[in-house]
C-alpha positions as CSV (number, residue, x, y, z in Angstrom):
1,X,0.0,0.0,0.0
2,X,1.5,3.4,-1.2
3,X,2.0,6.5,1.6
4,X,-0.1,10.1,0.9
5,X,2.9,11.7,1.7
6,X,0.9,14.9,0.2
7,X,-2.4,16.4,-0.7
8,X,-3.7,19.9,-1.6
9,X,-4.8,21.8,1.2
10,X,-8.0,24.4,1.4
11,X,-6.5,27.8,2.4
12,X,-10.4,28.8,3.6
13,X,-12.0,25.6,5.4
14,X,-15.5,26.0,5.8
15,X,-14.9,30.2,4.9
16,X,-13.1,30.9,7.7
17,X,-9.7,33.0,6.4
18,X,-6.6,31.3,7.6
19,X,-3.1,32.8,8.5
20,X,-2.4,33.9,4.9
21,X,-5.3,36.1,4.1
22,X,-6.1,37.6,7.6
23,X,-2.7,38.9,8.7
24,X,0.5,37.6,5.8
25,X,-0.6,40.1,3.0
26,X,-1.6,42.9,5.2
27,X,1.6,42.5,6.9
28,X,3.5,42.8,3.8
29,X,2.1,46.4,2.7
30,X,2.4,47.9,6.3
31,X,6.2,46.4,6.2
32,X,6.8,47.5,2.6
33,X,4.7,50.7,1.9
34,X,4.6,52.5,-1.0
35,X,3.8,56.2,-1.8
36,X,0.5,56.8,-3.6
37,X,2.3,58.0,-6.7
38,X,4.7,54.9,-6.9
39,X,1.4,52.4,-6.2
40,X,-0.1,53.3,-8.9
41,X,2.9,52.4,-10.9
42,X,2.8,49.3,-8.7
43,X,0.6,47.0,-11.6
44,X,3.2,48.2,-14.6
45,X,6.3,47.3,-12.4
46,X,4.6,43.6,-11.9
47,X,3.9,43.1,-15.7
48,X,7.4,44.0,-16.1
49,X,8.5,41.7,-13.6
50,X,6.5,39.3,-15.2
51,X,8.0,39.6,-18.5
52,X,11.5,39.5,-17.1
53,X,11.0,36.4,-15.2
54,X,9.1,34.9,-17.9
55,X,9.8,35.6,-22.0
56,X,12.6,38.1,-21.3
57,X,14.9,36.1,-19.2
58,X,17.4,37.0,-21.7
59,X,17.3,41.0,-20.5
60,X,17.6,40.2,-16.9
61,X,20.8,41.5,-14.7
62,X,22.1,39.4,-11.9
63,X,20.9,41.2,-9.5
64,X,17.6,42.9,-10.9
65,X,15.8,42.9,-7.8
66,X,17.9,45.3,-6.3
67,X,16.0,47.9,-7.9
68,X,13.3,48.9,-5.7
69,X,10.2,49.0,-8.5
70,X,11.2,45.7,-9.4
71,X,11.7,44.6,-5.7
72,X,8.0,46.0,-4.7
73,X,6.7,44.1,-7.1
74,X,8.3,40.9,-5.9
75,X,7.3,41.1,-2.6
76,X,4.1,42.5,-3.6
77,X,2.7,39.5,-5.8
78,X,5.5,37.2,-7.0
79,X,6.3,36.4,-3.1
80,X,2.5,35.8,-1.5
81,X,2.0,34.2,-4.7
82,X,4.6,31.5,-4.3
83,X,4.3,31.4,-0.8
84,X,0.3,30.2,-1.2
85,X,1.3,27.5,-3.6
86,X,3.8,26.1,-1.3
87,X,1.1,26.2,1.3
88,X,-1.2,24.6,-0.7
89,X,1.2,21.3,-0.1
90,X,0.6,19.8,3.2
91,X,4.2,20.2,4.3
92,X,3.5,19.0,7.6
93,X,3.1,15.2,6.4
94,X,6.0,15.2,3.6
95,X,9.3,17.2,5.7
96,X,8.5,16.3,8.9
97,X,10.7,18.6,10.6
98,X,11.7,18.0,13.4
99,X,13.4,19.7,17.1
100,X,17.4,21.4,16.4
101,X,16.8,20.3,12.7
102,X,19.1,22.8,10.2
103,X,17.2,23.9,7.0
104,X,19.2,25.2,3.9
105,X,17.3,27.5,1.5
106,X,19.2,27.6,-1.7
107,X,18.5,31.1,-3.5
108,X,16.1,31.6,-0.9
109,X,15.4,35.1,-2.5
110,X,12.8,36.9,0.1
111,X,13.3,33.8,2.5
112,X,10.3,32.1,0.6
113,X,10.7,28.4,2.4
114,X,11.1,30.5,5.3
115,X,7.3,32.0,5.0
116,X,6.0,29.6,3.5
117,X,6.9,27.3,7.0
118,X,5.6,29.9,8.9
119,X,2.5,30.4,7.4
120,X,1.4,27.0,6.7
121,X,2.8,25.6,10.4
122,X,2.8,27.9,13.2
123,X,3.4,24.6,15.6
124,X,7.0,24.7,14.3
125,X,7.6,28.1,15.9
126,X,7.9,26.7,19.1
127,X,10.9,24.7,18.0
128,X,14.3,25.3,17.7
129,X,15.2,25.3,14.0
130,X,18.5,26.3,12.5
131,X,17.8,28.1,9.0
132,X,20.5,28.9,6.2
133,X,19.5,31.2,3.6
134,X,21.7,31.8,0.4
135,X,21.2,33.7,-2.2
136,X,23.0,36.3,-4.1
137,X,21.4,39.2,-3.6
138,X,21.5,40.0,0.4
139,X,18.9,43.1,-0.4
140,X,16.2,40.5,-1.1
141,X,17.4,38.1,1.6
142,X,16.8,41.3,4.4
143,X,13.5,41.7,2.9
144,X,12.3,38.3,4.1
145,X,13.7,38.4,7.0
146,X,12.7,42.3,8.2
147,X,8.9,41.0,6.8
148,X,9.6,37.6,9.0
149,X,10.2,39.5,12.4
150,X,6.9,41.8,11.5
151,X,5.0,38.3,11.3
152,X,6.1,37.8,14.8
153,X,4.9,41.3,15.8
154,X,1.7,41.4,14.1
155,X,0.8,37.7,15.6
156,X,1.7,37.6,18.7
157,X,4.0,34.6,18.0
158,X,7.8,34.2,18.2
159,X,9.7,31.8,16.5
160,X,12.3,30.3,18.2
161,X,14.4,29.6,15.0
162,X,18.1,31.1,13.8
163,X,18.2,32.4,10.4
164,X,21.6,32.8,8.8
165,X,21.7,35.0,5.9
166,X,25.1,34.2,3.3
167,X,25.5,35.4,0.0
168,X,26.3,33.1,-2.5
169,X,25.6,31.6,-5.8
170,X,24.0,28.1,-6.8
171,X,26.4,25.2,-7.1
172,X,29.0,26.7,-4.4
173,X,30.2,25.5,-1.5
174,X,29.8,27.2,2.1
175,X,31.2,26.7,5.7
176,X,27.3,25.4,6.5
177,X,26.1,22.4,8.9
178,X,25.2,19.3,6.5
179,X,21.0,19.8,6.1
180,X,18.1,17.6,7.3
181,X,16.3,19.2,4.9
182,X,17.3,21.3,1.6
183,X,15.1,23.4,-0.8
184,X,15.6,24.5,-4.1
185,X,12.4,26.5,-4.9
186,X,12.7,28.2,-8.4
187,X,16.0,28.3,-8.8
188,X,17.1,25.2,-11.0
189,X,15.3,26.7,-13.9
190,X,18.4,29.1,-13.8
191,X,20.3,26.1,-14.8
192,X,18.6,24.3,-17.6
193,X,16.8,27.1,-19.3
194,X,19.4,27.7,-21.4
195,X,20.1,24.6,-22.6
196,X,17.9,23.9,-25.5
197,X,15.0,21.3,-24.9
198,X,15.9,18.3,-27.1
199,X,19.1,18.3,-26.1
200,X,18.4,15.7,-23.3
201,X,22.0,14.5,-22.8
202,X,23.1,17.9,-21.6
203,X,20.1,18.0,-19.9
204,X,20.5,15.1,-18.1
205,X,24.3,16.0,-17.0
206,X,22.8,19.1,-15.8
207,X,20.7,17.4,-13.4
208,X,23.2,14.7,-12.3
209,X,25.3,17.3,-11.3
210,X,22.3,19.3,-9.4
211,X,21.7,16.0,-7.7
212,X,25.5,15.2,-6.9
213,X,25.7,18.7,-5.7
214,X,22.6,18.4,-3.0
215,X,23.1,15.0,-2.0
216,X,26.5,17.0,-0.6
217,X,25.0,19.0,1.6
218,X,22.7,17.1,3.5
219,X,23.2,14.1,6.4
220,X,23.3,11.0,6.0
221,X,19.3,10.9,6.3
222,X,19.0,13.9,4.7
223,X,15.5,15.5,2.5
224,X,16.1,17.6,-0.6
225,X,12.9,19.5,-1.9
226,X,13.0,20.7,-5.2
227,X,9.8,22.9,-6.9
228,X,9.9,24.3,-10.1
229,X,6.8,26.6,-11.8
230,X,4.4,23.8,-13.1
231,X,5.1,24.4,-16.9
232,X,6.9,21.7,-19.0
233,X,10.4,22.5,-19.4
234,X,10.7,22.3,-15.6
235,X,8.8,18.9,-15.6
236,X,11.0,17.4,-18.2
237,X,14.2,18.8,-15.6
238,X,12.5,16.9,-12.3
239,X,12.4,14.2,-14.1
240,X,15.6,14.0,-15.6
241,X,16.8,14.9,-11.3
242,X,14.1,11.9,-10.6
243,X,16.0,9.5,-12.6
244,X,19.8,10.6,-11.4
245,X,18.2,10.7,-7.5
246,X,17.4,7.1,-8.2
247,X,20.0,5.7,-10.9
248,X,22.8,7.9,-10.4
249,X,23.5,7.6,-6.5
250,X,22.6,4.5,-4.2
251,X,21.1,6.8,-1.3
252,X,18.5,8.2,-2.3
253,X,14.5,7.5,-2.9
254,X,11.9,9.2,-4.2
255,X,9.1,10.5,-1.2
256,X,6.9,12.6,-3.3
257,X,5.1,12.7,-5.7
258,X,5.6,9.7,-7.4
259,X,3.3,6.6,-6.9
260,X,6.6,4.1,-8.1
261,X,10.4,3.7,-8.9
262,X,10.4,3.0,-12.2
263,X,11.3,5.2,-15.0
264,X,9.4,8.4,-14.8
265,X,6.4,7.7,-17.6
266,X,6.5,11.7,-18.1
267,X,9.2,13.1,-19.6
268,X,7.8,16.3,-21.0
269,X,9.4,19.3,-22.6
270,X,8.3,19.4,-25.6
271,X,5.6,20.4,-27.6
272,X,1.9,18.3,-27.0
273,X,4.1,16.1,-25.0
274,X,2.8,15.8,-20.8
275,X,4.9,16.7,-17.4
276,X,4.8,16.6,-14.2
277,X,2.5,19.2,-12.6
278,X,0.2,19.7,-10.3
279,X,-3.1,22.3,-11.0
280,X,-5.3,23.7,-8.4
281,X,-8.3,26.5,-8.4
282,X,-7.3,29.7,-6.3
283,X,-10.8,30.6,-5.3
284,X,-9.3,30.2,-1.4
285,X,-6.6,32.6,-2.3
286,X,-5.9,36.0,-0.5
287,X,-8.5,38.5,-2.1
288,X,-6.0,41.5,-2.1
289,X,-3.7,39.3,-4.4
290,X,-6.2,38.0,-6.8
291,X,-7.1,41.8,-7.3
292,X,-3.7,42.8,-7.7
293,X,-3.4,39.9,-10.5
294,X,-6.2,41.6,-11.9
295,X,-5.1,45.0,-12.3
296,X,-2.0,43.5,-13.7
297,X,-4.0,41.4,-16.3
298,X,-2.3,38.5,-14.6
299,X,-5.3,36.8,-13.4
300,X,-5.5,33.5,-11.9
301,X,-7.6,31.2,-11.8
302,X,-5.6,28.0,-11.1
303,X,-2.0,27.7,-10.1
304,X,0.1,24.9,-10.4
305,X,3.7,24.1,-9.5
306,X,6.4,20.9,-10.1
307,X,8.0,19.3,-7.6
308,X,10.0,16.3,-6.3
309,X,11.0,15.1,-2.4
310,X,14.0,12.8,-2.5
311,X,15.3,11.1,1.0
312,X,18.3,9.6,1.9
313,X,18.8,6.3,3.3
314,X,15.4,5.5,3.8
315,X,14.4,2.3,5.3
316,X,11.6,1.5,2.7
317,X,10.6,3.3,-0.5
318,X,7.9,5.5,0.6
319,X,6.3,4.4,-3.2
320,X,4.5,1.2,-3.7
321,X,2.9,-1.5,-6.0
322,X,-0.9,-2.1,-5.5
323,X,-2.5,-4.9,-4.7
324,X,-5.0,-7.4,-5.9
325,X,-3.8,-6.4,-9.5
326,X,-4.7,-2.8,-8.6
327,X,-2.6,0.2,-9.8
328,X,-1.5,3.5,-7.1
329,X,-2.5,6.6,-8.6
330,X,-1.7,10.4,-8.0
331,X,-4.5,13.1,-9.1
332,X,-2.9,15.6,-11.0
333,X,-5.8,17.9,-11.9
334,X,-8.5,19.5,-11.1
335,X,-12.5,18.7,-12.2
336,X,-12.9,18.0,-16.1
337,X,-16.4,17.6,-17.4
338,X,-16.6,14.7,-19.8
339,X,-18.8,13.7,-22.4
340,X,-21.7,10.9,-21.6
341,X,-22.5,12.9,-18.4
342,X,-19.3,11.9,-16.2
343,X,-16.6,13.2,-14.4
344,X,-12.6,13.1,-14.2
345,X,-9.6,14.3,-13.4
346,X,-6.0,13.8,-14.7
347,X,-3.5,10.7,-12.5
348,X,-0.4,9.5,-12.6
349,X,0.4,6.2,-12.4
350,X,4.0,3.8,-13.5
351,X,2.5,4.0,-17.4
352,X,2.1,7.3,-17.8
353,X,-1.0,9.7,-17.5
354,X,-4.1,8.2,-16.9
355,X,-7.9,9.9,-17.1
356,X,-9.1,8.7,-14.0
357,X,-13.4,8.7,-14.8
358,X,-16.8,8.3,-13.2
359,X,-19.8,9.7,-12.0
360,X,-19.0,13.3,-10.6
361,X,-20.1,12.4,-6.7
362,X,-17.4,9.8,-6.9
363,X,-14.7,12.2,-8.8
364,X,-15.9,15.1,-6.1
365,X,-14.4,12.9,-3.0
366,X,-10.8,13.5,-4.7
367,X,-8.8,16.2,-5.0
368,X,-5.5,17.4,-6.7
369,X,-2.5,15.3,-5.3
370,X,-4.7,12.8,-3.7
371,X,-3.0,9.0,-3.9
372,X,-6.0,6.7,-4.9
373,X,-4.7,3.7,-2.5
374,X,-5.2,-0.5,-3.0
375,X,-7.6,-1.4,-3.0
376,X,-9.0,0.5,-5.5
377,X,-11.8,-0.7,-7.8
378,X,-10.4,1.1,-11.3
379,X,-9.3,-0.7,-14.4
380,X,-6.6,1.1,-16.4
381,X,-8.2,0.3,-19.9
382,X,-6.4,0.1,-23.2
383,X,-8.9,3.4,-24.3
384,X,-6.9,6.3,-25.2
385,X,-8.6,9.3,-24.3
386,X,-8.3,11.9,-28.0
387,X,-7.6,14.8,-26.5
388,X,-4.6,13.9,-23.8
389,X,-3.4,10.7,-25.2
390,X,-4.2,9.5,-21.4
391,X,-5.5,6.0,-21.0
392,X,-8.9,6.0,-19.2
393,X,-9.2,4.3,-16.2
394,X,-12.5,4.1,-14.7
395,X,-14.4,4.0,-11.0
């Protein structure tokens, strides 16, 4: 029987506003404020910022967040924004962090991880956790943290963790206590993006090194968490880090999100090809960001994000086979209305993608990231779904 080391959370259970909408975003404009005449330049600066992180990669300097349009606009909506999709995840369940545990953010940019932690698990702030941020831009780095310590302030809550700022790049080596836990979060896109797509072998040595380079820094029983945006160059990287986390080292094993060992079924990358991702609706998202996306015509209405947790040393693989001939799935999407009145969503499974069907009360009980456990009553048919190229499995 296969772990649910993960599932999508509900940032609004039963409407009540959690942590991120009542005091996170509010705390980041009374931190950060902005003069009424440079606010209402505030939805240009993010499109611009958008444009630079996105299609104009090319154009961006080392260290563009220095400049403070840019940075407001980080903090602003790039920030909240990738701190909600990391709390969509129920960390709690897949890093199990634990008491005098050391945490290594690589290009932590405005201490991200570091939020995101808070946010989503306010029991952690009673323990005593040892954080090292690195990044190359300290400016960015003293932003998190100065917007950390108001967090405190505006909830009433200390943390009893250490946070070490150190400025450095990705891939170097620092006077640092090996890890329990290190996270990459959208920073190994800075590697691969300009390596051209089909050229999978250079891929491939890029990730091997990313993995040698990780597997470094942490203990002996050391986690590495690794998200990327959920598009499909950085699916085709994960998977290409999947395979070397496995094939390439004799430590490590995949916790999350995969349902097996085998070769990833998803390679991705190119064009009508499929990746790793994971989609969600952000109707339980703060309501001061989602208007801020929309005066930036940068609306959205899902989010989605890549990611992979690979453990050392593990005792047993956290993955496993079903049983009774059955097959583990992941749910990788939200609701799709089908033809002939039913109901699916979008799975993962050792073969590749699968369109996981039925009537829509059934469909309704899952939910993005859910692992569909033996025994499960679903045959994996030899129908192709048209559209996807998924095979159909149905409930």
């Amino acid at each position: 029987m296969t772990q649910n080391l993960f599932s999508i959370r509900n940032m609004q259970t039963d409407g009540k506003k959690t942590f991120l909408h009542d005091i996170f975003y509010d705390t980041i404009e009374n931190t950060f404020p902005i003069k009424h005449k440079f606010l209402q330049e505030l939805t240009h600066d993010v499109a611009q910022l958008s444009l630079l992180l996105t299609k104009d990669r090319s154009m961006r300097k080392a260290v563009y967040l220095n400049d403070n349009a840019a940075l407001n606009a980080y903090l602003r909506y790039f920030l909240p924004w990738n701190v909600y999709r990391l709390c969509k995840l129920n960390l709690k369940e897949m890093l199990n962090i634990k008491n005098g545990d050391t945490i290594v953010d690589l290009g932590a940019g405005p201490l991200t991880m570091v939020l995101a932690l808070r946010t989503a698990m306010p029991e952690l702030l009673n323990l005593k956790l040892n954080f090292f941020c690195i990044d190359k831009n300290m400016k960015i780095m003293e932003s998190g943290k100065k917007l950390f310590y108001a967090l405190d302030l505006k909830s009433g809550e200390s943390a009893n963790w250490n946070i070490t700022l150190i400025k450095g790049g990705f891939g170097e080596r620092f006077s640092i206590p090996k890890a329990n836990l290190l996270c990459a979060l959208n920073v190994c896109n800075e590697i691969f993006w300009n390596i051209h797509q089909a050229d999978i072998p250079s891929l491939a040595i890029a990730a091997k090194k990313q993995v040698a380079y990780f597997s470094s820094l942490v203990t002996a029983n050391g986690k590495v968490f690794v998200v990327e945006p959920g598009v499909p160059r950085c699916g085709q990287f994960l998977s290409l880090m999947r395979n070397s986390f496995l094939y390439d080292t004799d430590s490590f094993k995949i916790e999350a999100p995969c349902t097996h060992e085998k070769a990833c079924p998803q390679s991705g990358g190119k064009r009508g090809s499929k990746w790793c991702h994971f989609t969600f609706s952000t109707t339980d998202a703060p309501d001061k960001l989602c208007a801020l996306s929309a005066a930036c015509a940068l609306s959205k209405e899902r989010a989605s994000l890549s990611f992979l947790l690979a453990a050392k040393n593990l005792n047993t693989c956290a993955c496993g086979a079903g049983t009774g001939g059955t097959i583990p799935l992941r749910i990788t999407s939200d609701i799709i209305q089908l033809p002939s009145y039913l109901t699916g969503r979008y799975a993962c499974y050792e073969g590749g993608l699968a369109l996981v069907c039925g009537t829509k009360s059934k469909i309704e009980k899952y939910t993005c990231g859910t692992l569909l456990q033996a025994p499960l009553q679903c045959s994996i048919t030899k129908q192709i779904d048209k559209k996807s190229g998924a095979f159909i499995g149905h409930l």
